[in-house]
ROKOL-873558 format. One line per 10 residues: number of its first residue (from 0); for each residue x, z negated, y negated of C-alpha. Coordinates in steps of 0.1 Angstrom, whole numbers, plus 2048, in hexadecimal, padded with zeros to 3 digits. Layout:
# residues N
NUM) X Z Y; ... .
END
This chain:
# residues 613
0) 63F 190 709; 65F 17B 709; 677 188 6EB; 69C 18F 6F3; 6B6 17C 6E3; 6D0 19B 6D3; 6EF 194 6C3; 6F0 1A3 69F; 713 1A4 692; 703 1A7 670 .
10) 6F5 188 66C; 717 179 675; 727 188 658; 70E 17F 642; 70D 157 64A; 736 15C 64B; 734 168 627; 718 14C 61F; 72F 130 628; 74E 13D 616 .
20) 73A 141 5F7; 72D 11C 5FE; 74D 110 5FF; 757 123 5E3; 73E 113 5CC; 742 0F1 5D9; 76B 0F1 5CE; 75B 0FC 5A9; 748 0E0 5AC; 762 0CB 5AF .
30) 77A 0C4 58F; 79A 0CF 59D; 7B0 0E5 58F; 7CB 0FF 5A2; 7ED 0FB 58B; 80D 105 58C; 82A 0EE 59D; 83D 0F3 57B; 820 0E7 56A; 81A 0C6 583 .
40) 83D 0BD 57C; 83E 0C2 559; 81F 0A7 55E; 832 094 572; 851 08C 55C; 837 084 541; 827 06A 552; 806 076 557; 802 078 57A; 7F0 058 588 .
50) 7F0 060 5AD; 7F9 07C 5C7; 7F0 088 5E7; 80D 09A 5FA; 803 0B4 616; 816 0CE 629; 812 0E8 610; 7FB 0DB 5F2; 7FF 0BB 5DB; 7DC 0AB 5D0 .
60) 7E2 096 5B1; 7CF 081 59B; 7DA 081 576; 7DB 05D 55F; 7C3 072 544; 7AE 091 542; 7BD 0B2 53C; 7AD 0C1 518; 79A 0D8 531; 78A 0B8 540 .
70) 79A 0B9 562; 7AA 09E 572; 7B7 0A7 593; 7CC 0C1 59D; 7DB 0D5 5BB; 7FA 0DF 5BC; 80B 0FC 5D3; 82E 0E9 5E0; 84B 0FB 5DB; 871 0EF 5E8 .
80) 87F 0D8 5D9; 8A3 0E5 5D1; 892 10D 5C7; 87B 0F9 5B0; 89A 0E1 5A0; 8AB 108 59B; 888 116 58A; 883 0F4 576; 8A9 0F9 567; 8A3 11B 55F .
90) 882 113 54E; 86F 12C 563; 84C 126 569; 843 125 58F; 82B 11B 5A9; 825 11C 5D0; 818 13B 5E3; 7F9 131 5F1; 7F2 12E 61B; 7DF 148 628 .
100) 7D7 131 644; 7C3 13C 666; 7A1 13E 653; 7AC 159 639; 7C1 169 656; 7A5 16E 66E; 790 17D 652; 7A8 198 64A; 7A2 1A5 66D; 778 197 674 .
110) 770 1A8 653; 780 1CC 654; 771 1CD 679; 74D 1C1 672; 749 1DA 655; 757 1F5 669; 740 1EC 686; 723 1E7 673; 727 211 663; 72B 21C 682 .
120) 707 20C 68F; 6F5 218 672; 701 23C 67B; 6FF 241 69A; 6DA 22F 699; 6D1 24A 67B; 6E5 265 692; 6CC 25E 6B0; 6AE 25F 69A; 6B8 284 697 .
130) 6C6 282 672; 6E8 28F 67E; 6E7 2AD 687; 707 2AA 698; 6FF 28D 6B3; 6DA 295 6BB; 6E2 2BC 6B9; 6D9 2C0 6DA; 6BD 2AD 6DE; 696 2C3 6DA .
140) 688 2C8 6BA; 667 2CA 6C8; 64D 2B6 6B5; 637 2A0 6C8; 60F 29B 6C1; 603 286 6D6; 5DA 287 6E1; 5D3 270 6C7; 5E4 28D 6AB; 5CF 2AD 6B8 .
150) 5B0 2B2 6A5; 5A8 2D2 6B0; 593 2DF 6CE; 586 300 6DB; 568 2FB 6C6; 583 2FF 6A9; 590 31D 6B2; 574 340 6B4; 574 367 6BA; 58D 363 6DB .
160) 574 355 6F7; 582 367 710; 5A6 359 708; 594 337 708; 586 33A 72C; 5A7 346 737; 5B7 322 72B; 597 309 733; 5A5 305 756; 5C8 2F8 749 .
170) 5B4 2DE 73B; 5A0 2D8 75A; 5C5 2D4 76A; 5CF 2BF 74E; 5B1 2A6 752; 5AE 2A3 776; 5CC 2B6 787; 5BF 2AA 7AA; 59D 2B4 7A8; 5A9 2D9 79B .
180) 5C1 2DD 7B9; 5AA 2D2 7D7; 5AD 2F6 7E4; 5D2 2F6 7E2; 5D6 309 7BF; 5E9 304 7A9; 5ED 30A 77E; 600 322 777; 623 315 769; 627 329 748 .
190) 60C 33B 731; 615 352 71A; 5FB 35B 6FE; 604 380 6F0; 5F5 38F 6D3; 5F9 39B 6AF; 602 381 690; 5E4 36C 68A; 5C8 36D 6A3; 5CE 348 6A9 .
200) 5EA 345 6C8; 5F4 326 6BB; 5D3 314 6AF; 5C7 31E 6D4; 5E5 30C 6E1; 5DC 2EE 6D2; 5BA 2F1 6DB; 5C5 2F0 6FD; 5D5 2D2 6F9; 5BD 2BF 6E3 .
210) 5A0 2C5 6FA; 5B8 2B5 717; 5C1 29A 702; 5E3 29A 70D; 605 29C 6FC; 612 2BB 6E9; 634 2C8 6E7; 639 2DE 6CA; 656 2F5 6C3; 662 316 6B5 .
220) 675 32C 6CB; 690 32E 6AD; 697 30D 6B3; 6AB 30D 6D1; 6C3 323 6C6; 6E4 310 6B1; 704 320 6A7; 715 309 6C5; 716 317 6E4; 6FF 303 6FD .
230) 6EA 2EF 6E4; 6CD 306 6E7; 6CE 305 712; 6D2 2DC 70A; 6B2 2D9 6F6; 69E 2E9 711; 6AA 2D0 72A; 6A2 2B5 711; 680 2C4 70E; 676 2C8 731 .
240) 680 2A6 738; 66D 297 718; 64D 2AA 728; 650 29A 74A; 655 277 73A; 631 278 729; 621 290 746; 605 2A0 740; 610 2AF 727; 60F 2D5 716 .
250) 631 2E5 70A; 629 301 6EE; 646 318 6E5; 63D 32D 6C9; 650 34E 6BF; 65B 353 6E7; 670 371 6DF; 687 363 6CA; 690 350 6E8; 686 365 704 .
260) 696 388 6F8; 6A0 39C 713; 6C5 398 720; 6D7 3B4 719; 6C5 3C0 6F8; 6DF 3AC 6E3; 6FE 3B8 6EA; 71E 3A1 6F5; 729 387 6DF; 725 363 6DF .
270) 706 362 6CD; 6F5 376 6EA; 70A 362 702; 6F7 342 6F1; 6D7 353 6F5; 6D9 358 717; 6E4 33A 722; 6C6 32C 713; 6AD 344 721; 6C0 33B 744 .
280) 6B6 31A 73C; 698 31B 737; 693 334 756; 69F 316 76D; 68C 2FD 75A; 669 317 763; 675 316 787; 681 2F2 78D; 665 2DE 777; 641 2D7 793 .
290) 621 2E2 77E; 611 2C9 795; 61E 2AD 77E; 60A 2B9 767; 61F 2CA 74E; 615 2EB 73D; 627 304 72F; 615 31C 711; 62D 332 6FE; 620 350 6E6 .
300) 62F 372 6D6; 626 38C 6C6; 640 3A0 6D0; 63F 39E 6FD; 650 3C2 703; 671 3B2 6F9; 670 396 70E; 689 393 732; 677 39D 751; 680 37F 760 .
310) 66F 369 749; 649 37A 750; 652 37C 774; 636 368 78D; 641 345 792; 64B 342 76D; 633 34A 752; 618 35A 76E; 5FA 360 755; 5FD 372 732 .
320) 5DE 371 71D; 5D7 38B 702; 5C7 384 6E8; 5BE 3A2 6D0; 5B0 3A2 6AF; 58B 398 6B1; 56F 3B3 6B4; 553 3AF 694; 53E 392 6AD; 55F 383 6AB .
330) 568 383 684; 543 376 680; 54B 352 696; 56B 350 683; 55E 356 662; 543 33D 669; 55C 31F 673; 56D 329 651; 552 32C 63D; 547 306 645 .
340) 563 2FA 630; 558 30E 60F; 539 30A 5F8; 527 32C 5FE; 50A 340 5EB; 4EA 347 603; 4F3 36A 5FF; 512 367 614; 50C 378 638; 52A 374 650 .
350) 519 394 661; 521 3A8 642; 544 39C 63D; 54D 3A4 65F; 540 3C4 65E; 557 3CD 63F; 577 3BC 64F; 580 3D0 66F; 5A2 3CB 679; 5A7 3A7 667 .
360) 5B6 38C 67B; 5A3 368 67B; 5C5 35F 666; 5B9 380 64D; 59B 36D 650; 5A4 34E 643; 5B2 356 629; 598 370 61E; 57E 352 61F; 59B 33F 60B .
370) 5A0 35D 5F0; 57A 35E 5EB; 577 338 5E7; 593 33B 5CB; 585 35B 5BA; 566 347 5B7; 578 32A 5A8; 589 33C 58D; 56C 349 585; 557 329 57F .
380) 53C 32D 597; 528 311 5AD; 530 325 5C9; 541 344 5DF; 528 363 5DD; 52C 385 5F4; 53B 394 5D6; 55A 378 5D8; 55D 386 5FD; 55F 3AA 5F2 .
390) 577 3A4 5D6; 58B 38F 5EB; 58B 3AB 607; 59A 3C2 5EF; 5B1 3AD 5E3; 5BB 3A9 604; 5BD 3CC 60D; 5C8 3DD 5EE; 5D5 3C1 5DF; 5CD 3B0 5BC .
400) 5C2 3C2 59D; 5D8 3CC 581; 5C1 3D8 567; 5E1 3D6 54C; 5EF 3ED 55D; 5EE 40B 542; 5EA 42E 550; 5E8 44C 53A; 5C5 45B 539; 5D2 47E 54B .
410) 5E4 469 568; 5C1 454 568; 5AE 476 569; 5C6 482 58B; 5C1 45D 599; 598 464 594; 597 486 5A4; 5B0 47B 5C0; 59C 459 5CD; 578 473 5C6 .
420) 58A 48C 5DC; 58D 475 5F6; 56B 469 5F1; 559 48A 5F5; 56C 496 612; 566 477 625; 541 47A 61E; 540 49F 627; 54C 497 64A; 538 48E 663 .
430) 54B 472 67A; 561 461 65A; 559 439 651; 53D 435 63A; 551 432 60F; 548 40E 606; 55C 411 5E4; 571 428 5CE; 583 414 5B1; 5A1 427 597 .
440) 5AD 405 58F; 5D0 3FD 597; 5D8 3E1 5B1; 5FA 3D5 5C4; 617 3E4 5BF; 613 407 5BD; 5ED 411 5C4; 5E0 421 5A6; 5B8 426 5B6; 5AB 41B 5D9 .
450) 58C 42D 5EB; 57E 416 603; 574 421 627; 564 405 640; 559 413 664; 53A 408 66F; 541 3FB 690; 563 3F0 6A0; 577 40E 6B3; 58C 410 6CF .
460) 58B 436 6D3; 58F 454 6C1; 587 474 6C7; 59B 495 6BA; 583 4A1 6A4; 580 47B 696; 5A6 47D 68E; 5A9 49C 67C; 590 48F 667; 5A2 474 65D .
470) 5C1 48E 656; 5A5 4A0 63F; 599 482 62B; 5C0 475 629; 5C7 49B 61E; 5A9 49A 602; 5B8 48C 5E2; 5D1 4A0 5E7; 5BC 4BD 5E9; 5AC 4AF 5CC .
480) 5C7 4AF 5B7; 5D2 4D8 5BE; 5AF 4DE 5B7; 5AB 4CC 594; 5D5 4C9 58B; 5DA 4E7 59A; 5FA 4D8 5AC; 604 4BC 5C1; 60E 499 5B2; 623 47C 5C0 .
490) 600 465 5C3; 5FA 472 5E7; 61B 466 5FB; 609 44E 608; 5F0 45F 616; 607 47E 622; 61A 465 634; 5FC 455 647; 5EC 47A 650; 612 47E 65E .
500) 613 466 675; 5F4 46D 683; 5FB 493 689; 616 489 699; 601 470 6AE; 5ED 484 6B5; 607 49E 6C4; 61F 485 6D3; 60C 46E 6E0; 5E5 479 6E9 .
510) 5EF 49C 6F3; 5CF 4B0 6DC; 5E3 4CF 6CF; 5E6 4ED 6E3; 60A 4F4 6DC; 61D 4D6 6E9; 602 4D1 705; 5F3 4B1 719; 617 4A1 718; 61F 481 70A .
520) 646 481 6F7; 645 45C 6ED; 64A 43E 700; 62A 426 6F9; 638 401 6F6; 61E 3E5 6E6; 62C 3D8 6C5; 613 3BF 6B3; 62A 3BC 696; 61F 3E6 687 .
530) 5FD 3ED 698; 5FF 40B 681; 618 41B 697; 60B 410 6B6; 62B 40B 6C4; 634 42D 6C9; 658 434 6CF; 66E 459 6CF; 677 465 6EC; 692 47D 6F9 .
540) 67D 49F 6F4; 694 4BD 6F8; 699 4CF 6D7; 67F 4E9 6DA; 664 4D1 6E5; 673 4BD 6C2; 66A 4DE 6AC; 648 4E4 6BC; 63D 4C1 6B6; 642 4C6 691 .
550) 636 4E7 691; 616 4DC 6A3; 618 4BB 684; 614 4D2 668; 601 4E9 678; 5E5 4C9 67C; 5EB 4BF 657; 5EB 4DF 647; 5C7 4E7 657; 5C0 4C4 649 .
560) 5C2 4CC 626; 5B4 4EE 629; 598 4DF 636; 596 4C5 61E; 59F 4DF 5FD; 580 4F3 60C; 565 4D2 607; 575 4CA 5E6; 56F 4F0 5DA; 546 4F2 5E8 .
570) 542 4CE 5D6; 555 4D5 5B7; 53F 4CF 5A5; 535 4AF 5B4; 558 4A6 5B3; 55A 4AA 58B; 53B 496 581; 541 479 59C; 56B 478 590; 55C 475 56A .
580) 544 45D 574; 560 44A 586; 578 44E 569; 55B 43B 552; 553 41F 569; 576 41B 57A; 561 40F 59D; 547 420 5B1; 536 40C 5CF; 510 40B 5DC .
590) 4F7 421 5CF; 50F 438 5BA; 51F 442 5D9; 501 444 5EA; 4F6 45D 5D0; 513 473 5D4; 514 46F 5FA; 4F1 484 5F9; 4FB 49E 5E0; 517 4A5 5F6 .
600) 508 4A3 616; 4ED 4BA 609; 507 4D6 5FB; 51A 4D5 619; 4F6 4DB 62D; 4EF 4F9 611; 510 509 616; 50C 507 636; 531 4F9 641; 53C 4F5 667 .
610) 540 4CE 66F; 532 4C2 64C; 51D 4A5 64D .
END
């Protein structure tokens, strides 16, 4: 291909200065000598001068002899003739200004300009490369991977197939968009991906565009928004109309809400005004751009019941894919794409792992295959045994151990009695989760003993009688406590706070007490951000209806604990030798629990208690 010819102002300057400093060097060379006029005609009366040159304003002379420097030519600057008679009798020492001339002249303005020139190319060439963020401000901060960049496929990502067959026909589109709308259908123009912090949104976006093999536009929904009005609507022109320049392509915007809120939610002001304008933009950029061209739009939050109407409407983002946290078949593919990257012991099941992580994400899961890997590291081993995994689960849940931690032995002696309490009336209940592990040793912040509950299977559904079990097992260390302390302690907040809030549940929201009846006083909004509250929000219940929800709320706990300080009285026994055995050993787990398990189940039998196991 034929080069063009540019002019470079640059290399102008430098072959300017090249030549000056050639001429420079070559008047060095020379022996001449630059003296005063005073001095030339104090030569002059002496008879030393052999020859001179006159010119309009120099005098080139040749002198008889060498000076004592070795010179012997000189040039003089000409001065006139009657001022230097007037210097001369005044025995003042002069000489001639020297010329500028046109040369000198025309540098004084060439050079000032060039420089100037040449900083303001480098600038605005580092501006436009995006290092200013004052010129290219409104340009998209989007970062580009093209097919060639995106290692990762649906084979990479596991435990959301049904997300996955939702998105394999956007990458039919992308690969052959004629073949896919031969019937006249068409992709739909936006897809939003919705579901809680880490069950792989992202990593199935790029999937999606590293199985098409086409180019992938990556940015945060934070990053439209500046403090100047109108940069934020600006960027999503700029990104729309990078995507149609490399069509097919796959625009992801991560974080949708913080772009997306709904209008109104904010407030007035003129960072709500700057909000809006860009979520207008980006409405007319989902209704003007032609999916036929083959660009895609995949956007993800975990937060979609703030989002504006008008941005879920048909036409704009038409299909919304859940994706939940993965059931236990689930948790076993993603622990087994995770586990290929670690050195493992034979005795390491993914079966078994998934069965003791209900609830995790395949983000919880990564790291819990990281945490093992490490544990096993500090401790020198060859490889990552189950016990790694079950150390690293309770790390995870409970946090990290802090065996300096120092307790006095009677605060120990509550902490033992309160995790056994728990412990026995979980196992003296027919429909609680199976005790995998009762430890007294502090870990996290603030957790002075854990006792360990896994369910055997995944749930979706509870039933009453399933709940207020739960509000009995929460309820038995403290039951536990008044039994051996023979008062309450501080060490079950955390517990009276979780039986709370699902009384209240259980009143507000799934209508199972008698009192407030098969009414509903919450408004039920998703919120993937605190599963634990399920997204429940108070509503506008009169005053009465207020007092008998609270009534009905410690009606349910108060049963709760009487029901769990009845188990702990029947087993007290039990409960002593199994808290003394915990106090020596500081963890229980396998067949120590199994053991106490079936002396409880079988008192609870003998004694004949209602609903005992």
């Amino acid at each position: 291909m034929e080069k063009k010819w540019h002019f470079n102002v640059g290399y102008v300057l430098i072959a300017w200065i090249a030549i000056l400093l050639l001429q420079q060097w070559w008047s060095a060379a020379q022996k001449t000598e630059v003296v005063p006029y005073s001095q030339f005609e104090e030569l002059l009366h002496q008879d030393k001068v052999k020859d001179v040159t006159v010119g309009d304003q120099t005098l080139f002379a040749e002198l008889k002899e060498p000076l004592p420097n070795g010179r012997k030519q000189l040039i003089v600057r000409r001065v006139d003739p009657r001022i230097a008679h007037e210097l001369s009798e005044a025995k003042v020492r002069f000489s001639g200004a020297a010329d500028t001339g046109w040369i000198s002249t025309l540098l004084s303005w060439i050079v000032p300009v060039a420089i100037f020139f040449l900083l303001w190319s480098f600038l605005s060439r580092r501006m436009s490369q995006g290092l200013s963020p004052f010129m290219a401000i409104g340009q998209s901060k989007a970062k580009v991977f093209v097919e060639t960049d995106i290692k990762i496929g649906f084979a990479d990502v596991a435990g959301v197939d049904e997300a996955k067959d939702e998105l394999k026909e956007i990458v039919a589109f992308l690969k052959d968009p004629t073949k896919y709308g031969r019937l006249g259908a068409r992709i739909p123009k936006g897809i939003l991906l919705v579901g809680p912090p880490g069950v792989g949104k992202t990593l199935l976006a790029r999937a999606v565009a590293g199985e098409a093999g086409v180019a992938f536009f990556s940015i945060n929904g934070s990053e439209f928004v500046e403090m100047f009005v109108g940069v934020g609507a600006a960027r999503v022109r700029d990104l729309f109309l990078q995507a149609r320049a490399k069509a097919p392509c796959i625009i992801f915007i991560d974080e949708l809400d913080a772009l997306g809120r709904a209008r109104g939610l904010t407030g007035l002001g003129g960072g709500a005004d700057e909000k809006e304008q860009t979520l207008n933009q980006l409405l007319s950029e989902l209704d003007g751009f032609d999916p036929r061209v083959g660009v895609v739009l995949l956007a993800a939050t975990n937060r979609p019941e703030i989002l504006d109407p008008a941005l879920l409407r048909a036409g704009r983002f038409d299909r919304q894919i859940a994706i939940d946290r993965p059931d236990k078949p689930g948790r076993v593919e993603i622990l087994g794409v995770h586990l290929k990257k670690i050195t493992i012991n034979r005795d390491v099941d993914p079966q078994r792992i998934a069965a003791l992580t209900p609830g995790f994400t395949g983000a919880d899961l990564a790291n819990l295959v990281n945490e093992a890997a490490t544990l096993a590291t500090r401790r020198g081993a060859q490889s990552v045994s189950f016990d790694d995994f079950t150390a690293a689960i309770e790390r995870v849940i409970a946090g990290p151990e802090r065996r300096k931690r120092l307790i006095n032995p009677q605060e120990r002696k509550i902490v033992a009695f309160h995790e056994m309490g728990h412990a026995i009336v979980a196992m003296a209940l027919p429909s609680t989760d199976p005790v995998k592990k009762i430890s007294i040793i502090p870990r996290g912040m603030g957790a002075l003993g854990y006792t360990m509950q896994m369910p055997a299977d995944d749930r979706y559904l509870m039933t009453r009688s399933e709940l207020s079990e739960r509000l009995t097992v929460l309820l038995g260390g403290r039951a536990a406590e008044v039994a051996v302390v023979h008062e309450p302690t501080t060490g079950a907040a955390d517990d009276l706070q979780r039986a709370t809030e699902i009384a209240r549940a259980m009143v507000s929201r799934y209508g199972m007490t008698e009192e407030v009846g098969q009414a509903t006083f919450v408004e039920e909004r998703p919120r993937y951000l605190d599963p634990a509250l399920g997204g429940a929000r108070a509503s506008d219940a009169s005053e009465a209806t207020g007092a008998a929800i609270d009534l009905a709320v410690r009606h349910l706990v108060e049963d709760a604990f009487q029901r769990a300080a009845k188990i702990i009285a029947n087993c007290a026994e039990i409960h002593s030798n199994s808290a003394q055995l915990l106090l020596e050993r500081e963890t229980l787990s396998g067949d120590d629990l199994a053991a106490i398990a079936e002396a409880v189940r079988a008192r609870m039998k003998k004694d004949g208690v209602p609903g005992a196991a």
